[in-house]
N, C-alpha and C positions, 0 to 999 in steps of 0.2 A: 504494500500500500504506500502510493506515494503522496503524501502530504504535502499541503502547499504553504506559502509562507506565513502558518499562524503557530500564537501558539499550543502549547500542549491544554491548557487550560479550557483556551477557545474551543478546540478538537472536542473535549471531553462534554462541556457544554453546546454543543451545538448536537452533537449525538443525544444525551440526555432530552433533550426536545422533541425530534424527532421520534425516540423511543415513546414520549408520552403521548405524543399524537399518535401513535400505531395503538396503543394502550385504549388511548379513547374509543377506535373506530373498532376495537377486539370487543369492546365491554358492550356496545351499542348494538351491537349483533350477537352478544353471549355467546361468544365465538374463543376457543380454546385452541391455542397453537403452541410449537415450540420455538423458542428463540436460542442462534445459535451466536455464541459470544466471541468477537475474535481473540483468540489467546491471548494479541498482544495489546490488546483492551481491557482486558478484565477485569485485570487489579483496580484500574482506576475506574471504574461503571459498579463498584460494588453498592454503590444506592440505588441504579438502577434495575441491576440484578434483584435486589430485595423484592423491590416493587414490581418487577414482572412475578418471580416466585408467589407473592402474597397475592397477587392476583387470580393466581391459579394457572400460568401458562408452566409449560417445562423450558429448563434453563438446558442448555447445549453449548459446545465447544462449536468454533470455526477453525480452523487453522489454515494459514497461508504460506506460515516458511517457519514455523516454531520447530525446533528438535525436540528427541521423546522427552528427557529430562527438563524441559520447559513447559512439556504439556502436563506432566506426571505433578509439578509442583502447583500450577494455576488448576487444574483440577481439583485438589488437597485442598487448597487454600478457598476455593468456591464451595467446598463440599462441607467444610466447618462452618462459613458464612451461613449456610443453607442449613443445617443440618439435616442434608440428603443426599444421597448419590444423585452424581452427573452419569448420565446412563446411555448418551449418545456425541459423537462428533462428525463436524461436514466439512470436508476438503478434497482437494482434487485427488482423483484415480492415484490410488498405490501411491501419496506422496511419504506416507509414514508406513512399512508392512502391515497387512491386518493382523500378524501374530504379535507384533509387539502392540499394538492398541490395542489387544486383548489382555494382555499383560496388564495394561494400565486400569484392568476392569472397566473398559465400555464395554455396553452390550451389542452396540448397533454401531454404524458408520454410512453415513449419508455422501454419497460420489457425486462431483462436481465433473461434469465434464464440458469442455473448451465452448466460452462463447464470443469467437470470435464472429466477425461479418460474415462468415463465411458457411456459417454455420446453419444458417435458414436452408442451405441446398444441400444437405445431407442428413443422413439418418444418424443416430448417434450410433456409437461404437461399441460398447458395453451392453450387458446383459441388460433387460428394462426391468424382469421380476423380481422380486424381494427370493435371495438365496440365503445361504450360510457358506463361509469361507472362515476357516480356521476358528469355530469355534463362536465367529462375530455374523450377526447379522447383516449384510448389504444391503444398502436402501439406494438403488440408482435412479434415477433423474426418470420420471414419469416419459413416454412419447403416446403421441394421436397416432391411433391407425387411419384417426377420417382424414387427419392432413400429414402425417412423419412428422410434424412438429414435438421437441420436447418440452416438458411443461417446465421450464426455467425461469429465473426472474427476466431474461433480458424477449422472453415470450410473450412474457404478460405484459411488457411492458409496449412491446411496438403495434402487436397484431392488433388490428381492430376488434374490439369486446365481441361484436355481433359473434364473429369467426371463432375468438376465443373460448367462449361461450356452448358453440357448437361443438366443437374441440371436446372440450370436457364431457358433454351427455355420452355425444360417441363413448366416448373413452372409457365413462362407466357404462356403457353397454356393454363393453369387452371384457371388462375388469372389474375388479372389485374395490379398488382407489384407486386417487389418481395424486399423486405429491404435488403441494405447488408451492411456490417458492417465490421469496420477496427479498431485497436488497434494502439496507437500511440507507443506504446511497441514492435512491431512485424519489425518497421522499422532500428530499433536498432542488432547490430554486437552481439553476444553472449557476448563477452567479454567487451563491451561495456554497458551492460544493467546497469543504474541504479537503479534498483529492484529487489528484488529476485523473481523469477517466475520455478515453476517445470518446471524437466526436458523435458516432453513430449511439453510446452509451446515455445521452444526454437528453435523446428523442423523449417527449413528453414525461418529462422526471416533472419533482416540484408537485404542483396542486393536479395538473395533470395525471399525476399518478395516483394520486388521494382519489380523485375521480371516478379513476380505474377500477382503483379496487372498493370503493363504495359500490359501484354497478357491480360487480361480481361480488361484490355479499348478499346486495340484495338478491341477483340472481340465486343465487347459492338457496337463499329463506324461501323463496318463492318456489321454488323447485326441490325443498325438503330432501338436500344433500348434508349429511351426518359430515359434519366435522371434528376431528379431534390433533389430539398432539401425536406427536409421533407415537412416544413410547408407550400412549393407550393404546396404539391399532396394534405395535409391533408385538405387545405382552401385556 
């Protein structure tokens, strides 16, 4: 994650906002999700972490370039905070092995796979259904059989809702869930971002995507699609 000229302070506050507007629009639709924490966030979001827990959502790891012994200590130190096991984390394909993040006692691991531009013309690469590997559960990236689209955050964020929308029913016609996935990055004003993200990353962020995902909650209500957090479906 590349940071832009603020400081840490600013970073920290400016996420906590965001989180509590996600908070508002969870509680308004009594809608239970999990949130995954980036490692090298954690220590300092320990007020927000509280208040998603007290809320009733599940806390989770992100990880982006943390090593095991950095994950193994912000786990420990969230888990005391909580007093409860952290029970799942999401980062890209094989970046940590799943034997050793079983070691760490997670039970599940949530795979990130590649969203570059490039990626709307292709199917994804990876298994789509929930397996076991070493022990750990895998939780890979939902796709449409009505479009091969995956359900990724950078999905929900471009594709027109009508489409998106369709996307979904399809999908539980096939299946039994469908994962979907939100960037704490997308609720942010362009000019506001603190991080640098390409330009095509930028497309309807901000209130734009508050929007989004208002219409696909209602959708969700209206169409009496069972939501939960992860580690409720996975066990």
């Amino acid at each position: 994650m590349e940071t832009k000229n603020i400081s840490e302070s600013e970073l920290i506050s400016s996420i906590e906002e965001k989180i509590n507007s996600t908070l508002l629009l969870l509680e308004l639709h009594e809608f239970h999700a999990t949130f995954f924490i980036d490692i090298s966030l954690a220590e300092k979001l320990k007020k927000s972490i509280k208040k998603i827990s007290f809320a009733g959502h599940e806390i989770a790891l992100y990880n982006t370039s943390s090593d095991v012994k950095t994950v193994e200590k912000v786990k420990q130190n969230i888990e005391d905070l909580l007093q409860k096991p952290i029970r799942g984390m999401r980062q890209k394909y094989h970046q940590i092995p799943y034997s050793d993040i079983k070691k760490l006692d997670f039970n599940y691991i949530s795979n990130i796979e590649e969203s570059r531009i490039n990626f709307l013309w292709r199917k994804l690469t990876a298994k789509t259904e929930i397996h076991i590997e070493d022990d750990l559960t895998i939780v890979p990236e939902s796709q449409s059989p009505y479009s091969q689209l995956p359900f990724n955050d950078y999905v929900l964020q471009v594709i027109p809702m009508k489409y998106y929308e369709s996307m979904l029913l399809e999908s539980l016609k096939n299946n039994e869930y469908v994962v979907i996935y939100s960037n704490i990055w997308q609720f942010f004003e362009s000019k506001e971002l603190p991080i640098k993200l390409p330009f095509y990353k930028k497309i309807n962020i901000g209130r734009k995507f508050e929007d989004r995902l208002e219409q696909l909650f209602q959708f969700i209500d209206e169409n009496e699609i069972a939501v939960s957090r992860m580690k409720d479906y996975l066990f």
